[in-house]
PyMOL Python script that loads the backbone (N, CA, C, O; Angstrom):
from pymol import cmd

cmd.read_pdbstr("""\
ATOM      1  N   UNK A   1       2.026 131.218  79.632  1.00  0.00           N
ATOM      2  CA  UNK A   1       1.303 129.962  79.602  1.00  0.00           C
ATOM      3  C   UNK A   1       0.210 129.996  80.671  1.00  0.00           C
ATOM      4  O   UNK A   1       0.405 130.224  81.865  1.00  0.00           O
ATOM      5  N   UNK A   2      -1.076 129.713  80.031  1.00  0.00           N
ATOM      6  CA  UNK A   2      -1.989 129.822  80.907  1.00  0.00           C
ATOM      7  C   UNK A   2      -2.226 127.900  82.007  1.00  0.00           C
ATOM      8  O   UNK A   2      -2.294 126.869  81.338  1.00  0.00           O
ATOM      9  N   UNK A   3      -2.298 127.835  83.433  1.00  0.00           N
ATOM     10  CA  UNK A   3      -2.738 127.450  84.322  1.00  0.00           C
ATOM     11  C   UNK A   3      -3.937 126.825  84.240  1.00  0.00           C
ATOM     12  O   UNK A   3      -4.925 127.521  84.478  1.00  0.00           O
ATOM     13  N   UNK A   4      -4.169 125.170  83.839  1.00  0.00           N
ATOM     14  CA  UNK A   4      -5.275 124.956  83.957  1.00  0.00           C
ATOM     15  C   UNK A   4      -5.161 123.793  84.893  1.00  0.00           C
ATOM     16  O   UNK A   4      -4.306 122.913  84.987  1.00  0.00           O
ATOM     17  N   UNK A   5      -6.661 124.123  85.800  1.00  0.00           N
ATOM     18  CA  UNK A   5      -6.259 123.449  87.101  1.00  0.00           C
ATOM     19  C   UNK A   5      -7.936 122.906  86.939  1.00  0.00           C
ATOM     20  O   UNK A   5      -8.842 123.641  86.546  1.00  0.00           O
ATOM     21  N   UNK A   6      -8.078 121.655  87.282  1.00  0.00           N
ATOM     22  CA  UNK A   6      -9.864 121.273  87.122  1.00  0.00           C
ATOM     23  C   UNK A   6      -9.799 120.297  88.751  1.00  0.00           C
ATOM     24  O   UNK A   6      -8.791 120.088  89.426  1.00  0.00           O
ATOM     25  N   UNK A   7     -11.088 119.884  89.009  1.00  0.00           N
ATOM     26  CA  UNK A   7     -11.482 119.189  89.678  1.00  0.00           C
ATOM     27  C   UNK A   7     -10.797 118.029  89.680  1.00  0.00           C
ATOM     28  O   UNK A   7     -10.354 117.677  90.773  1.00  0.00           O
ATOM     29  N   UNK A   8     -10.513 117.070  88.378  1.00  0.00           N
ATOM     30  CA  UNK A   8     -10.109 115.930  88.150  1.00  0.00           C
ATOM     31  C   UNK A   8      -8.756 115.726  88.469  1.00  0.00           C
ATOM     32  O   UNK A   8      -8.349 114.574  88.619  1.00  0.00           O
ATOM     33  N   UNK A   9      -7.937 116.776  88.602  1.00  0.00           N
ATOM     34  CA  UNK A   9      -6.586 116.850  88.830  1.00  0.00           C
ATOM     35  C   UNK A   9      -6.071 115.909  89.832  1.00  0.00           C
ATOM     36  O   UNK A   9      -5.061 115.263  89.554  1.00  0.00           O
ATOM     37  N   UNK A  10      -6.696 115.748  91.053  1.00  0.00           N
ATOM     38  CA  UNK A  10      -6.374 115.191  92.229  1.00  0.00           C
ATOM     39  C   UNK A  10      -6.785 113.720  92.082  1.00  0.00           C
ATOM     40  O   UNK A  10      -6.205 112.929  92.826  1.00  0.00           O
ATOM     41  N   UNK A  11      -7.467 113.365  91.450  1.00  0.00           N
ATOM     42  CA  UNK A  11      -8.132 112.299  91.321  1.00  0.00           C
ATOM     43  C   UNK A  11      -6.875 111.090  90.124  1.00  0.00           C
ATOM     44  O   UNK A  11      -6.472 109.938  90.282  1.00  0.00           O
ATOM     45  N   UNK A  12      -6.640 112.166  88.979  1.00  0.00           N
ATOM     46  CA  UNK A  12      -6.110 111.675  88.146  1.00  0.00           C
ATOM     47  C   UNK A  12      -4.176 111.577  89.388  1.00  0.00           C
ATOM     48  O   UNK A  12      -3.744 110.434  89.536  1.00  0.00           O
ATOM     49  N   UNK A  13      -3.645 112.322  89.819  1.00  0.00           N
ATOM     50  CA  UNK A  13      -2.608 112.508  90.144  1.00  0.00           C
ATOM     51  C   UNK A  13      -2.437 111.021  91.066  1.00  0.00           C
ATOM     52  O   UNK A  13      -1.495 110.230  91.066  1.00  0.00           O
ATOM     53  N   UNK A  14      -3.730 110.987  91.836  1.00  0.00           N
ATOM     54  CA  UNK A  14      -4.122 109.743  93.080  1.00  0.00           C
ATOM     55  C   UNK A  14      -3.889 108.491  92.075  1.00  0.00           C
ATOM     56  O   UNK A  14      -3.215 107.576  92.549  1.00  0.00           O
ATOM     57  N   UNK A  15      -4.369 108.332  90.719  1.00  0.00           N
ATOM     58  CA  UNK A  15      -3.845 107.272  90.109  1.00  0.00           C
ATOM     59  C   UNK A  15      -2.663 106.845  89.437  1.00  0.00           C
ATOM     60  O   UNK A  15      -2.267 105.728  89.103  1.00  0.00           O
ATOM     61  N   UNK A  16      -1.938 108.603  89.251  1.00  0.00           N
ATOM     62  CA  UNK A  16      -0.735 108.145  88.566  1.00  0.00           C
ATOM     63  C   UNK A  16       0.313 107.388  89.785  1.00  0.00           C
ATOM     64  O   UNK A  16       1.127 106.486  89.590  1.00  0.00           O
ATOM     65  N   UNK A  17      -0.004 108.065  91.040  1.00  0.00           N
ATOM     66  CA  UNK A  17       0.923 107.583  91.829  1.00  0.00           C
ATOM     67  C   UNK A  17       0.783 105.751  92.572  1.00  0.00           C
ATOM     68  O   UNK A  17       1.695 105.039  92.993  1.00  0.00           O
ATOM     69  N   UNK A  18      -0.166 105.568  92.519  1.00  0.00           N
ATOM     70  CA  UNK A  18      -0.887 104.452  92.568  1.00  0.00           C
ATOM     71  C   UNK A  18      -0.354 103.309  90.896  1.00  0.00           C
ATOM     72  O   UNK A  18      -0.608 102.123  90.686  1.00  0.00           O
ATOM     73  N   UNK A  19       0.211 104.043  90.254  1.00  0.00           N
ATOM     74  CA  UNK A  19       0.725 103.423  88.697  1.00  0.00           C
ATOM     75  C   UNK A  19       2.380 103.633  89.032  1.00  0.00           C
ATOM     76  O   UNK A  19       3.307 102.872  88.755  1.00  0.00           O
ATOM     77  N   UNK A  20       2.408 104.806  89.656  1.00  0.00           N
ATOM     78  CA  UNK A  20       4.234 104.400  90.009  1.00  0.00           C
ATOM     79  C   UNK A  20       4.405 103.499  90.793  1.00  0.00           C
ATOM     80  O   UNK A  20       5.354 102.760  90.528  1.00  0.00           O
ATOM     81  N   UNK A  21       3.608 103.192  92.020  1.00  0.00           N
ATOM     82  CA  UNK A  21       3.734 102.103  93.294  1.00  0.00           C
ATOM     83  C   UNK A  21       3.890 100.886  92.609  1.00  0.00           C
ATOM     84  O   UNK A  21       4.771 100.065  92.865  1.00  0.00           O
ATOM     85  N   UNK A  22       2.914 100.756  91.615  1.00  0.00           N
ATOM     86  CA  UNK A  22       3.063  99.519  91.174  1.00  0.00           C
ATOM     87  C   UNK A  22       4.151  99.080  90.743  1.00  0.00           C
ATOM     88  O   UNK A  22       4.840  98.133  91.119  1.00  0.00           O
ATOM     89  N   UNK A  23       4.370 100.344  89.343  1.00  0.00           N
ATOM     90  CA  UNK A  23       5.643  99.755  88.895  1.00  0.00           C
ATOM     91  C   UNK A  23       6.784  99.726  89.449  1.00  0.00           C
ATOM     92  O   UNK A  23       7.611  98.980  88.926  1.00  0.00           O
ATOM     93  N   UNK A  24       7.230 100.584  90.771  1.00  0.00           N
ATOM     94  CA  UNK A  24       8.342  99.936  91.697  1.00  0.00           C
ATOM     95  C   UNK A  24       7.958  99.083  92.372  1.00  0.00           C
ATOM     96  O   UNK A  24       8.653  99.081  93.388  1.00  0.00           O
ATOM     97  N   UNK A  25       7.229  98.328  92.405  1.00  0.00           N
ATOM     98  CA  UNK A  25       6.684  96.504  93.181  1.00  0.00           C
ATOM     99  C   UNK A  25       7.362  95.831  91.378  1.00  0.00           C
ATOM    100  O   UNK A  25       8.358  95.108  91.398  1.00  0.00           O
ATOM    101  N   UNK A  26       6.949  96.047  90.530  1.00  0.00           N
ATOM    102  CA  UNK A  26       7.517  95.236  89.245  1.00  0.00           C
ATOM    103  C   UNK A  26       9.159  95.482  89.132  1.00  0.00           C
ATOM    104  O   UNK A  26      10.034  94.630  88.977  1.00  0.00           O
ATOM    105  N   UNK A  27       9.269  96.680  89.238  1.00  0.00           N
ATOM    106  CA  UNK A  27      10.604  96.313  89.326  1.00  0.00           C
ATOM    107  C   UNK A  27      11.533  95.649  90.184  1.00  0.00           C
ATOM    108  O   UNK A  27      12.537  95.032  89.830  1.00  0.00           O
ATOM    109  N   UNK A  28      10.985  95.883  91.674  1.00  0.00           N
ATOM    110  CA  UNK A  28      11.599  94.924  92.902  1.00  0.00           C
ATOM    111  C   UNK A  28      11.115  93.523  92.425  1.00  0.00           C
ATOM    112  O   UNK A  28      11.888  92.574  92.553  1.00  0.00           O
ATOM    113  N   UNK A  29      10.257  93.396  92.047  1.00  0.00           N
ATOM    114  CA  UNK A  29       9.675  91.792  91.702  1.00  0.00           C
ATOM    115  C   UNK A  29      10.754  90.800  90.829  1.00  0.00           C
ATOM    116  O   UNK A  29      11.130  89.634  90.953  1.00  0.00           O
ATOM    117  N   UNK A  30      11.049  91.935  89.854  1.00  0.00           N
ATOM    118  CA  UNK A  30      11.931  91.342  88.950  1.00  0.00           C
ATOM    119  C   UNK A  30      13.417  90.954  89.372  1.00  0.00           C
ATOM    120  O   UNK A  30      14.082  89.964  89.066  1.00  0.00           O
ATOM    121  N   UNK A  31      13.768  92.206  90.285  1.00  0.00           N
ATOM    122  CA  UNK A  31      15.651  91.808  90.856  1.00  0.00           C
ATOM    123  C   UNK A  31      14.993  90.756  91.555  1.00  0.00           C
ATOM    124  O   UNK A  31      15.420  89.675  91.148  1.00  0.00           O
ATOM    125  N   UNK A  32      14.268  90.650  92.297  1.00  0.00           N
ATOM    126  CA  UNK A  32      13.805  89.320  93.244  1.00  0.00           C
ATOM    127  C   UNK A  32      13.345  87.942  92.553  1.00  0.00           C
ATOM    128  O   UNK A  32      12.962  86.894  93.072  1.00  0.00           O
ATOM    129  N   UNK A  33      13.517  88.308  91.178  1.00  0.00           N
ATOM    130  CA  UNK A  33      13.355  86.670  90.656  1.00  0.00           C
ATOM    131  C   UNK A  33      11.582  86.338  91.060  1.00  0.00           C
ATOM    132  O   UNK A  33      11.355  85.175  91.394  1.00  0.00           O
ATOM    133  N   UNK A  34      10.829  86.944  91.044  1.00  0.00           N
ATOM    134  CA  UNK A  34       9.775  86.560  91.599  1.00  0.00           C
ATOM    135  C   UNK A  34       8.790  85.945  90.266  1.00  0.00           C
ATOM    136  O   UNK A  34       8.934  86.516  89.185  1.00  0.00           O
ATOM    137  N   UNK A  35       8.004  85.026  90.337  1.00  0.00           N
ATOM    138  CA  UNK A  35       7.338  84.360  88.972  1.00  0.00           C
ATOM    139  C   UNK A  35       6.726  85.305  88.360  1.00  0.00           C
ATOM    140  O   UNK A  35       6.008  86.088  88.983  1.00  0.00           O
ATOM    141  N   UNK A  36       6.906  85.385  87.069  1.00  0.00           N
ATOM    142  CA  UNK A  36       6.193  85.528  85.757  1.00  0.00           C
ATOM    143  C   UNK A  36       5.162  86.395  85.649  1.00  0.00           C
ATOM    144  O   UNK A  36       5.058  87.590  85.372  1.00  0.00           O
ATOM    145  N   UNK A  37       4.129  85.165  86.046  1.00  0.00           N
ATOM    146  CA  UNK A  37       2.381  85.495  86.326  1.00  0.00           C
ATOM    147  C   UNK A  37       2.525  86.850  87.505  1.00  0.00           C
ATOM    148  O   UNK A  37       2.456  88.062  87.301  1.00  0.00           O
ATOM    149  N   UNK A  38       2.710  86.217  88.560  1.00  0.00           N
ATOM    150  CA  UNK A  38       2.774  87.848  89.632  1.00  0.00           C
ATOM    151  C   UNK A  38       3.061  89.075  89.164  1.00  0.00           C
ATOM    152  O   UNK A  38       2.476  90.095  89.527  1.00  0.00           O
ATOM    153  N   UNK A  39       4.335  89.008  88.015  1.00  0.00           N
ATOM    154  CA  UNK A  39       4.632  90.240  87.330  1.00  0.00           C
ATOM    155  C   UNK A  39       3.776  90.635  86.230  1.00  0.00           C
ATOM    156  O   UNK A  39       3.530  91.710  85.683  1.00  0.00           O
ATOM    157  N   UNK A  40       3.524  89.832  86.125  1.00  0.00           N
ATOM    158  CA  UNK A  40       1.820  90.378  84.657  1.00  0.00           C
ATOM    159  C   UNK A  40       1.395  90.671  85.051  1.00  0.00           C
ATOM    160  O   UNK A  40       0.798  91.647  84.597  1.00  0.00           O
ATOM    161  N   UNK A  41       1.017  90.062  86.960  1.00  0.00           N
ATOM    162  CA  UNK A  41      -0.625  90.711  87.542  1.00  0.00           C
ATOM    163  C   UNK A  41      -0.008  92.546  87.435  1.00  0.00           C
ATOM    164  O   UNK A  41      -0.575  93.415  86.772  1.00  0.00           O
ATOM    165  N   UNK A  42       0.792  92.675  87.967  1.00  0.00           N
ATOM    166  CA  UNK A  42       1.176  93.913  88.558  1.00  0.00           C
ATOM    167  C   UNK A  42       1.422  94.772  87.402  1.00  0.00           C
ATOM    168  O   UNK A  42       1.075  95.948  87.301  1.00  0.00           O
ATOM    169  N   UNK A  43       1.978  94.158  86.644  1.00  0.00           N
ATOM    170  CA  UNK A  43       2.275  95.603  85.267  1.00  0.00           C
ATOM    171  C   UNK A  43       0.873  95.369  84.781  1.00  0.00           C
ATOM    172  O   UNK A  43       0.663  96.298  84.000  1.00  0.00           O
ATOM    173  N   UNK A  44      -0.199  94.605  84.840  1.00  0.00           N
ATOM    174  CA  UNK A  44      -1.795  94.796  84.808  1.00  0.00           C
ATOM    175  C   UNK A  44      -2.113  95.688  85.536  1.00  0.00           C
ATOM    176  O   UNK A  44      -3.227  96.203  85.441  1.00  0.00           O
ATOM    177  N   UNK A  45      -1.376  96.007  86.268  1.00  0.00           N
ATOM    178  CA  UNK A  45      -2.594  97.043  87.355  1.00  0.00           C
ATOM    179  C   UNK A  45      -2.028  98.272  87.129  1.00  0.00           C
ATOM    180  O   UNK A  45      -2.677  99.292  87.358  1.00  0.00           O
ATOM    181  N   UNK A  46      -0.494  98.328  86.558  1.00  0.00           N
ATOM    182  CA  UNK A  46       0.410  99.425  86.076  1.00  0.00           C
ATOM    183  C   UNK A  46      -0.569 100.173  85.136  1.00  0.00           C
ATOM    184  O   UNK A  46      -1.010 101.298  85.372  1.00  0.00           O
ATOM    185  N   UNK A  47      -0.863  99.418  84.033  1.00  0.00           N
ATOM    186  CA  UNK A  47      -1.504  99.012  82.845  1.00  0.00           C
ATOM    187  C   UNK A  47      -3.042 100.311  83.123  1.00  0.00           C
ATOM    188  O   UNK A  47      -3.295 101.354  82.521  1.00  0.00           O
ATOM    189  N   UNK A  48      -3.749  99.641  84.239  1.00  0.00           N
ATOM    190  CA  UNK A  48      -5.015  99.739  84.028  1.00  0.00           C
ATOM    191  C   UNK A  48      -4.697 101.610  85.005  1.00  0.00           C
ATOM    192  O   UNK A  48      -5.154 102.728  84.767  1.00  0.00           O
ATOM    193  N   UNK A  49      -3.916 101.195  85.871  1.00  0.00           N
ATOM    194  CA  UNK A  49      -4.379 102.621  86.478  1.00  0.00           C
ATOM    195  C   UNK A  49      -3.967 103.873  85.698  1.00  0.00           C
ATOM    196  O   UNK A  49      -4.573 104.935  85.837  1.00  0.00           O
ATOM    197  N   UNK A  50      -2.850 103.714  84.817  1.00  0.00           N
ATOM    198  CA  UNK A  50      -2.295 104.545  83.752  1.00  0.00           C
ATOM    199  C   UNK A  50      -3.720 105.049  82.799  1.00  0.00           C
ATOM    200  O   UNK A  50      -4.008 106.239  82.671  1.00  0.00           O
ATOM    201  N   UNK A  51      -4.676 103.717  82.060  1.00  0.00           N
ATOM    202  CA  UNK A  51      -5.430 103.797  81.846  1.00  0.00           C
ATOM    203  C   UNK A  51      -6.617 104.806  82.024  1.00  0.00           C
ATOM    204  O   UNK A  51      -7.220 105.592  81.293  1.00  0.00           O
ATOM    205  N   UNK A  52      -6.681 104.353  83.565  1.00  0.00           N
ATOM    206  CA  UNK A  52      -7.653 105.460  83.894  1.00  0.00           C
ATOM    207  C   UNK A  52      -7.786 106.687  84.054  1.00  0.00           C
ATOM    208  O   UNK A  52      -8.815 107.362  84.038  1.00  0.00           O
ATOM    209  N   UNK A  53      -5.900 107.218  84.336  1.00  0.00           N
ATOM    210  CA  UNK A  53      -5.753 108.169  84.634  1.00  0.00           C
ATOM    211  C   UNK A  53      -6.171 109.081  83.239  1.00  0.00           C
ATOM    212  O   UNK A  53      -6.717 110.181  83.326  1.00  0.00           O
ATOM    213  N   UNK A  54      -5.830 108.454  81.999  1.00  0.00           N
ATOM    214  CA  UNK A  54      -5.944 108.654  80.718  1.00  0.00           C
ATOM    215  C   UNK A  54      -7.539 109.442  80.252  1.00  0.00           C
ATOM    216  O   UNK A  54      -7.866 110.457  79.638  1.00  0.00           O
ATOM    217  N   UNK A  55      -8.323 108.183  81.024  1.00  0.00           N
ATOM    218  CA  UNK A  55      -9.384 108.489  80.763  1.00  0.00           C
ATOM    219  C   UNK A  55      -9.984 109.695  81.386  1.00  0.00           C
ATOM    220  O   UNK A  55     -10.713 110.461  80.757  1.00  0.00           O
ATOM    221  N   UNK A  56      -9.582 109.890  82.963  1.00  0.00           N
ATOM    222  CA  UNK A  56     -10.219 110.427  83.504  1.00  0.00           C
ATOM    223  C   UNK A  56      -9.882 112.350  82.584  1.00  0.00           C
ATOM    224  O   UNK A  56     -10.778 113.153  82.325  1.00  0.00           O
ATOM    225  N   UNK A  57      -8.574 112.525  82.347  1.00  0.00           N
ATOM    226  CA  UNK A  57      -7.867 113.246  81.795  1.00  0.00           C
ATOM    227  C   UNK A  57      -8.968 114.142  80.401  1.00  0.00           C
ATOM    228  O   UNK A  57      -9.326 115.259  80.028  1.00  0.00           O
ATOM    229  N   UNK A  58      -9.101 112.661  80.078  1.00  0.00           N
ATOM    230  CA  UNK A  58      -9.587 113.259  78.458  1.00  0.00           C
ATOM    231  C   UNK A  58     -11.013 113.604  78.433  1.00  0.00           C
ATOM    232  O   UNK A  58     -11.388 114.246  77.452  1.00  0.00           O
ATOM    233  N   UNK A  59     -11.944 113.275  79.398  1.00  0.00           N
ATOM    234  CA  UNK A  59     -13.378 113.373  79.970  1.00  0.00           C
ATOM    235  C   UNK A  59     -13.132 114.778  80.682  1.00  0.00           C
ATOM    236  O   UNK A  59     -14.111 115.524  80.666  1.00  0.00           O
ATOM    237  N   UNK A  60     -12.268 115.139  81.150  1.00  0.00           N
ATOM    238  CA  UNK A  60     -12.398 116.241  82.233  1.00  0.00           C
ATOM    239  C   UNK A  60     -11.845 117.101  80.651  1.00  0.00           C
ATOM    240  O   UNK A  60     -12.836 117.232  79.933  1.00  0.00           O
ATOM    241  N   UNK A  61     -11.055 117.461  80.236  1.00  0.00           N
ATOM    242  CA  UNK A  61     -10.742 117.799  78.881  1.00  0.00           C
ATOM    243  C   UNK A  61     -12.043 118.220  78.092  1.00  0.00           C
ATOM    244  O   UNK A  61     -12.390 119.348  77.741  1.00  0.00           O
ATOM    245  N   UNK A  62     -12.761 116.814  77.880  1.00  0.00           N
ATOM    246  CA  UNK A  62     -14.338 117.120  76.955  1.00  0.00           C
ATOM    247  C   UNK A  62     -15.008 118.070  77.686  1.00  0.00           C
ATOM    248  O   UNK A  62     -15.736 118.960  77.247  1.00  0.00           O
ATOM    249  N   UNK A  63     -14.669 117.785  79.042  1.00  0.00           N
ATOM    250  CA  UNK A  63     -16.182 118.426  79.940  1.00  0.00           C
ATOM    251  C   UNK A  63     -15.777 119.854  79.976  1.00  0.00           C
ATOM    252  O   UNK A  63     -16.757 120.589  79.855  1.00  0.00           O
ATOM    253  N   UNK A  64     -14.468 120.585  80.125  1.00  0.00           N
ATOM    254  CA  UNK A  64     -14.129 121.757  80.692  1.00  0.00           C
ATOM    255  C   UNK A  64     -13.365 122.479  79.425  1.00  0.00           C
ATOM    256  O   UNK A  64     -13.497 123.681  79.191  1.00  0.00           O
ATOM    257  N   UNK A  65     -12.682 121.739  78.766  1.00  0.00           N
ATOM    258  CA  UNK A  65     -11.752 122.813  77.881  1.00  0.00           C
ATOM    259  C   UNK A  65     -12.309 123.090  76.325  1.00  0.00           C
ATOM    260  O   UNK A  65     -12.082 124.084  75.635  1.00  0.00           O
ATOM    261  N   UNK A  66     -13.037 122.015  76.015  1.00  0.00           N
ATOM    262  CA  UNK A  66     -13.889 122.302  75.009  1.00  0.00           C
ATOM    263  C   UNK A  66     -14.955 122.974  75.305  1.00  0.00           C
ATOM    264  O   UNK A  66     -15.389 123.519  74.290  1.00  0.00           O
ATOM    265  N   UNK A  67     -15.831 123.275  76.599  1.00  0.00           N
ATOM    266  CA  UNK A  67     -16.797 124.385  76.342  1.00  0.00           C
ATOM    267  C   UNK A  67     -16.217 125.497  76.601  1.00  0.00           C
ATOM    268  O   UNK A  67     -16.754 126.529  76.197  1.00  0.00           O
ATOM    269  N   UNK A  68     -15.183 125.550  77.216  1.00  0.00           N
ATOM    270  CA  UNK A  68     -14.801 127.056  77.361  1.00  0.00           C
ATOM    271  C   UNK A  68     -13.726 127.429  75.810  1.00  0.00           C
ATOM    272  O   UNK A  68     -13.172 128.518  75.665  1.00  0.00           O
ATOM    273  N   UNK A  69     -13.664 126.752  75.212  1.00  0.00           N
ATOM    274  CA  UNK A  69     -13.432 127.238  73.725  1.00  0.00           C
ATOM    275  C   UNK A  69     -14.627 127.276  72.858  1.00  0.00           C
ATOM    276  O   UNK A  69     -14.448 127.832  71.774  1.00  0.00           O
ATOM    277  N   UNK A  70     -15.632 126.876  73.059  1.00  0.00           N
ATOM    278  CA  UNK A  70     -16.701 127.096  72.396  1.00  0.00           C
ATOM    279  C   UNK A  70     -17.619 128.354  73.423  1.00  0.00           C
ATOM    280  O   UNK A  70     -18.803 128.370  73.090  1.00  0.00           O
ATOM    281  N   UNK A  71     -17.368 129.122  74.291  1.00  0.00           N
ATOM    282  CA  UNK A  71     -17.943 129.953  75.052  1.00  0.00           C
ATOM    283  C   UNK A  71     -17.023 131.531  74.210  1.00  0.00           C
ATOM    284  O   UNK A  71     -17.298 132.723  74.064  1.00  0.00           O
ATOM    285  N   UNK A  72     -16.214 130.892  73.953  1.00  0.00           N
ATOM    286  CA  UNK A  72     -15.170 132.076  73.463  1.00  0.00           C
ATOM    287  C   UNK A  72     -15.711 132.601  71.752  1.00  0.00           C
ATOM    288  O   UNK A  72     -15.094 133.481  71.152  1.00  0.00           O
TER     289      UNK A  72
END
""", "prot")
cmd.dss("prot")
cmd.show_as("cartoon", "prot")
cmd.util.cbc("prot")
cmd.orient("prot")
């Protein structure tokens, strides 16, 4: 199995962990009985940084693994 390692790696990794933080604040939120709304904000931000990480993923993907299959 070939090793593919890009620029975006660190960037994307910085958000997944930033998407786990959150969701252990949602889960403490929840044994803590804490309101509703607060827990939407936060699985929102679960939400969005997952998101980005997604994005950043599939852009670094377009940019790097498709030209080097079209170089081949």
């Amino acid at each position: 199995m070939t090793i593919h390692t890009h620029q975006s790696h660190p960037d994307i990794i910085k958000r997944l962990n930033r998407a786990r933080g959150h969701l252990s604040s949602v889960t403490q939120m929840i044994e803590d009985g804490r309101h509703c709304l607060d827990i939407a904000q936060q699985l929102h931000a679960v939400e969005k940084a997952i998101q980005q990480a997604k994005r950043t993923l599939v852009l670094d993907h377009i940019d790097h693994c498709l030209d080097e299959a079209l170089d081949t």
